[in-house]
C-alpha positions in Angstrom: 0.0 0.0 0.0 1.8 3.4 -1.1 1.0 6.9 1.0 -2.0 7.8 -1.8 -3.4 4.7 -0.9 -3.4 4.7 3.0 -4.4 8.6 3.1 -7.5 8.1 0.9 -7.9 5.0 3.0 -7.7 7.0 5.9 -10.2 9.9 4.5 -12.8 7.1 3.7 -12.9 5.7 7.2 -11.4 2.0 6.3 -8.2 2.4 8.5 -8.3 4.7 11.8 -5.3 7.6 11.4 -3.4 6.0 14.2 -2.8 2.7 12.2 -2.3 5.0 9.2 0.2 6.5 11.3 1.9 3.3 11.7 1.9 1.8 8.0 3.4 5.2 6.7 5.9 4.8 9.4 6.8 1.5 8.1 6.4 2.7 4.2 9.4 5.2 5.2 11.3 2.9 7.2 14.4 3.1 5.3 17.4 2.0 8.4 17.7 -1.6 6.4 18.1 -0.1 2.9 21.4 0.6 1.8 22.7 3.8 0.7 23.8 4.8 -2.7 26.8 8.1 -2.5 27.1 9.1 -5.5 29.7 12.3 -6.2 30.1 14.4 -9.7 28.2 11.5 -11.3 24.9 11.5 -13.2 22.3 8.7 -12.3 19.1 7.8 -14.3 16.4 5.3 -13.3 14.6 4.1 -16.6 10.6 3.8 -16.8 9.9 0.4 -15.4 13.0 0.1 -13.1 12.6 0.3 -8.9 16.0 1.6 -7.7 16.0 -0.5 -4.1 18.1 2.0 -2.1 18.4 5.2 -0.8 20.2 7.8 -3.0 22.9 10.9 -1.4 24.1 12.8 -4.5 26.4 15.7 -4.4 27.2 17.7 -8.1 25.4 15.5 -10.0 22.3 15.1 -11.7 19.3 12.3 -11.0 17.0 11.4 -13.9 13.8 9.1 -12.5 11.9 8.0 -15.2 11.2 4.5 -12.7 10.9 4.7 -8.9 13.1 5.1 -5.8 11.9 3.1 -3.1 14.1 4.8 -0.7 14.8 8.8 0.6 17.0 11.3 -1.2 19.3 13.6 -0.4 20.8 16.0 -2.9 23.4 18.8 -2.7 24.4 20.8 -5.6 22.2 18.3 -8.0 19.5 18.6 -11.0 17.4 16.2 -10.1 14.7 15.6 -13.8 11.3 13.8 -12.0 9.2 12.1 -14.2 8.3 8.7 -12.4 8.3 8.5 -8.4 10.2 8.5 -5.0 8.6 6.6 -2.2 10.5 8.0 0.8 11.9 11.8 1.2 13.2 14.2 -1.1 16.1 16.8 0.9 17.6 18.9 -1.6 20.0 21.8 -0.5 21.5 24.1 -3.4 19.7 22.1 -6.2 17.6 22.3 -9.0 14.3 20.0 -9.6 12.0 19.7 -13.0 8.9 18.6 -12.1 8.1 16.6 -15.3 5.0 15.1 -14.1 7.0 13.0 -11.5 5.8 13.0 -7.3 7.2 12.7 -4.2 5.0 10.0 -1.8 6.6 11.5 1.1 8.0 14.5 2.2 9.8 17.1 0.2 12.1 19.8 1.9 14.2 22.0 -0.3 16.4 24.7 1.0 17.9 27.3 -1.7 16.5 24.9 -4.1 15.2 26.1 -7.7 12.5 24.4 -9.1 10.7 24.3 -12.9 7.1 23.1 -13.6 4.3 22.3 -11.2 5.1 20.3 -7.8 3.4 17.1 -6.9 4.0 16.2 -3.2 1.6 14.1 -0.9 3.5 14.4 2.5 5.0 17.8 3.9 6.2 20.4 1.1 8.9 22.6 2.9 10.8 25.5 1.1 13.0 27.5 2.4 14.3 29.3 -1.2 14.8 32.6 -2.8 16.0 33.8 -6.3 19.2 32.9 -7.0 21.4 31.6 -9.6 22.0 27.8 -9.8 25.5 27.0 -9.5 28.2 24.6 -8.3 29.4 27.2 -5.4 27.2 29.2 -2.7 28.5 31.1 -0.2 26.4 30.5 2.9 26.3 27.1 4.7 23.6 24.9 5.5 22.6 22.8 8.3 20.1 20.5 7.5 18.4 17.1 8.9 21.2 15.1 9.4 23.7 16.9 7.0 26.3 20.0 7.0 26.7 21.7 4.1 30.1 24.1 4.2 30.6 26.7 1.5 33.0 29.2 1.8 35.6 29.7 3.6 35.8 28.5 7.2 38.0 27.5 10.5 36.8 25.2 13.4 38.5 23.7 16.1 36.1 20.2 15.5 33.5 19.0 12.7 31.2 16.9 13.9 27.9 15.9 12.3 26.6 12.9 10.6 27.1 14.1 6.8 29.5 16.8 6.3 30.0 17.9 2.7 33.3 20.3 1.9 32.0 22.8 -0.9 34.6 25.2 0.3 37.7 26.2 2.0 38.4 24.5 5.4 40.5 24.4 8.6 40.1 21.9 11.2 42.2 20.7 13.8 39.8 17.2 14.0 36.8 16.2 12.0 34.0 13.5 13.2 31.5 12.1 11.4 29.5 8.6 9.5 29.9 10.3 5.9 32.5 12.8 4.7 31.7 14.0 0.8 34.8 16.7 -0.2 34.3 18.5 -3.3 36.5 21.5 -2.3 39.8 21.8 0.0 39.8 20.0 3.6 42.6 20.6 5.8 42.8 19.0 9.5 45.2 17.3 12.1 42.9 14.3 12.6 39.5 12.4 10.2 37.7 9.8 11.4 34.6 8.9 9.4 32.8 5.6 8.4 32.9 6.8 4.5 34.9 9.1 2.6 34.1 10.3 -1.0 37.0 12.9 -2.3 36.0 14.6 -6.0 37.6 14.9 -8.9 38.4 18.4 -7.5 38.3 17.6 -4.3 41.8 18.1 -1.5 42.0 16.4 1.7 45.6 17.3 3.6 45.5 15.8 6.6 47.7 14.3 9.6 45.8 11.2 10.7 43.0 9.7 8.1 40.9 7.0 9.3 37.5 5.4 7.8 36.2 2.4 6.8 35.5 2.9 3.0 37.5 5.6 0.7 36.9 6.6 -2.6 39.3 9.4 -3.9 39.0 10.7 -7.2 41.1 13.7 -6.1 44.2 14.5 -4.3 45.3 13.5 -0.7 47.9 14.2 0.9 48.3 12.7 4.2 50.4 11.6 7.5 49.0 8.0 8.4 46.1 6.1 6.7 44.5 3.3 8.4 41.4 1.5 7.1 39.4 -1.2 5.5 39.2 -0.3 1.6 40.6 2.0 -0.6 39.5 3.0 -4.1 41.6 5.4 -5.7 41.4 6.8 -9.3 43.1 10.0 -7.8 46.3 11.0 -6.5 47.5 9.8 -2.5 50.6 11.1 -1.2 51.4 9.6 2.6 54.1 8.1 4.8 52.1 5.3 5.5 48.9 3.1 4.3 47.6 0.3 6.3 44.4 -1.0 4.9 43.0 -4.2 4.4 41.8 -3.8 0.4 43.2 -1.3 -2.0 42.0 -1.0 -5.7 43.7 1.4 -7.7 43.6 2.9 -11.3 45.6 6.5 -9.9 48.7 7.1 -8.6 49.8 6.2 -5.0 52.9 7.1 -3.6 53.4 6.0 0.5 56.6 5.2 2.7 55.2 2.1 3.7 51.9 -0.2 2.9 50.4 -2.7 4.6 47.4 -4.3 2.7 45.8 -7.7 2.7 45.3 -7.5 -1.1 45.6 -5.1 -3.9 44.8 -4.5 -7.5 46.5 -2.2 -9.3 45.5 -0.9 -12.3 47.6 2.7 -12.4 50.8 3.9 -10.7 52.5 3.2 -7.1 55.8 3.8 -5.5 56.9 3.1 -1.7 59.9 1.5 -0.2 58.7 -1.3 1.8 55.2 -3.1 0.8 53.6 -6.1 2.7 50.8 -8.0 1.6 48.7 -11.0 1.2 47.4 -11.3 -2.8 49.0 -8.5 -5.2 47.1 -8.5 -8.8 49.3 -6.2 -10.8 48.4 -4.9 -14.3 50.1 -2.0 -14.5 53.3 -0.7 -12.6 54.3 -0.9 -9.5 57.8 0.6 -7.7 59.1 -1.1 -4.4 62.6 -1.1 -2.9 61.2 -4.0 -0.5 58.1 -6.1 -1.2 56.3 -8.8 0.4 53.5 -11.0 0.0 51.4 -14.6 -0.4 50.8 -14.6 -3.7 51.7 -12.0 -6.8 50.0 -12.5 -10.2 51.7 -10.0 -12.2 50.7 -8.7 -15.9 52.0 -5.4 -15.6 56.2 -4.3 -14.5 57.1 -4.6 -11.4 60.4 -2.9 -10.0 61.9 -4.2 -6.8 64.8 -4.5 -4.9 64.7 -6.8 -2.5 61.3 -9.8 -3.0 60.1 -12.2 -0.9 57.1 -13.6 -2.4 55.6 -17.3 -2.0 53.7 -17.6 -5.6 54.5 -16.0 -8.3 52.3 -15.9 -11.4 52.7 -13.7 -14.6 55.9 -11.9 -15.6 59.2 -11.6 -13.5 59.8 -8.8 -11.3 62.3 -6.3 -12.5 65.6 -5.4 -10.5 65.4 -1.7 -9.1 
C-alpha cells in the first residue's frame, strides 16, 4: 500500500489515522536499505526500473523515469522527475524539473530552484529565494542530518553525521559517519565511516581513518588506516595500512600494509607487505612482500620475498 493509498484509506474511514500512522511509518522505514553516495556522477532510473536503495548525490544530476523506493538527499544536483520516489526528497543548493514526476513522502528544499508544477503528498517545505543555480554558494547549511560548508571557514572540530566540503576549510579534527569533499579540507585528525574525495576535491591531513575511501582527487596525508581503498586519484602519505586497496591513480606511500591489492595505475613506496597483489600495471618497491603476486603489468623491486609468483618476473630496481 503506497502513501496515496493509506491517506484516501484513511479519508474514507477504512483504517483509523493512528494505524495510518503506523503503516506510513513503516512505508518510510528506510534503516535496512542501503545507501547509494554518488559524487560528480549523473544517475538515471529508466521507466519500469525500482531503484531498491536510498540515494545521497552531491554535483550530479538524478533522472527518474522508474521509482526510488528509498529517501533522497541531494546537494548541488539537478534532479529531472518524471516517475516516483517513495520516501523523502532533501535537496539543499539544487535544481528540480517537475516533469510530471511525485514525491510520496515529504519534500524539503532549502535554496532549491525548481521548474514546472510540484506534486508532493506528504510535507512540502521551502525555504528558497531567487538565485542563480550553480556549483558554489557562499552560505552554509545545516540541515536534517547533513552539514553543508561553503566558503571559507575555521573550526576547532566538525562533527555531524554528513558533512560535505564545498569550500575552504580548517580543522584541527573532523567527526563524522559520511564525509563528501568536493572542495579543500585541511585538519590534524579524520575519522569517518565513509569518505568520498571529488575529482576536485583536497584532503591534507595528519591522521586519516575510515572504513571505505573513494578518492578521485588528491590526498595528501600523515598516516592512513582502514578497510578499503578505491583510488582513481592521486594519495601522497608516509604510511597506508588498509585491508583492500583497488587502484587505477597514482599512490605514492613510505610504507603499505594491505591484505590484497589491485593495481591498475601507478605506485611507488619503499617497503610493501601483503597478502594477494594483482598487478596490471606498474608498481615501484625497494622492498616487497607477500602470499601470492600475479603479475601482468612491471614490477620494480629491490629486494622480494614472495611465496607464488604468477605472470611476468619482477624487475631489479
Amino acid at each position: 500500500m503506497d502513501l496515496r493509498k493509506i491517506l484516501e484509506s484513511v479519508e474514507s474511514g477504512e483504517i483509523l489515522p493512528e494505524d495510518a500512522e503506523k503503516l506510513i511509518d513503516a512505508l518510510f522505514d528506510t534503516e535496512n536499505i542501503p545507501t547509494e553516495e554518488i559524487v560528480d556522477r549523473t544517475i538515471e532510473i529508466a521507466d519500469g526500473e525500482t531503484y531498491r536503495k536510498n540515494i545521497s548525490m552531491t554535483n550530479g544530476r538524478l533522472i527518474v523515469r522508474g521509482e526510488v523506493l528509498g529517501n533522497v538527499s541531494v546537494v548541488n544536483t539537478e534532479i529531472q522527475l518524471y516517475g516516483i520516489i517513495r520516501g523523502n526528497l532533501n535537496a539543499v543548493h539544487s535544481k528540480i524539473f517537475w516533469n510530471g514526476g511525485r514525491i510520496e513522502g515529504n519534500a524539503n528544499l532549502v535554496l532549491t530552484k525548481e521548474e514546472g508544477k510540484a506534486n508532493v503528498e506528504g510535507k512540502y517545505n521551502v525555504v528558497a529565494f531567487n538565485m542563480p543555480f550553480s556549483n558554489r554558494f557562499v552560505k552554509n547549511v545545516s540541515f536534517n542530518d547533513e552539514q553543508v560548508i561553503n566558503g571559507r571557514n575555521n573550526s576547532a572540530k566538525l562533527q555531524h553525521e554528513k558533512i560535505i566540503i564545498n569550500g575552504d576549510v580548517n580543522a584541527e579534527e573532523v567527526e563524522c559517519e559520511s564525509l563528501v569533499v568536493t572542495g579543500t579540507l585541511k585538519a590534524d585528525k579524520i575519522d569517518c565511516e565513509t569518505m568520498t574525495v571529488s575529482e576536485n576535491g583536497m584532503i591534507e591531513a595528519d591522521k586519516l581513518r575510515f572504513e571505505r575511501l573513494t578518492n578521485n582527487g588528491a590526498i595528501k596525508v600523515g598516516r592512513v588506516k582502514g578497510e578499503k581503498i578505491s583510488n582513481s586519484g592521486e594519495i601522497t602519505c608516509s604510511r597506508i595500512n588498509v585491508e583492500d586497496i583497488v587502484n587505477s591513480g597514482e599512490i605514492i606511500s613510505d610504507s603499505i600494509d594491505i591484505e590484497t591489492l589491485k593495481n591498475d595505475g601507478k605506485i611507488k613506496c619503499d617497503t610493501m607487505n601483503s597478502e594477494k597483489i594483482e598487478n596490471n600495471s606498474e608498481i615501484t618497491v625497494i622492498s616487497l612482500t607477500s602470499e601470492v603476486v600475479r603479475n601482468y603489468g612491471k614490477i620494480s623491486v629491490d629486494q622480494l620475498f614472495v611465496e607464488k609468483l604468477e605472470g611476468n618476473q619482477p624487475v631489479k630496481e
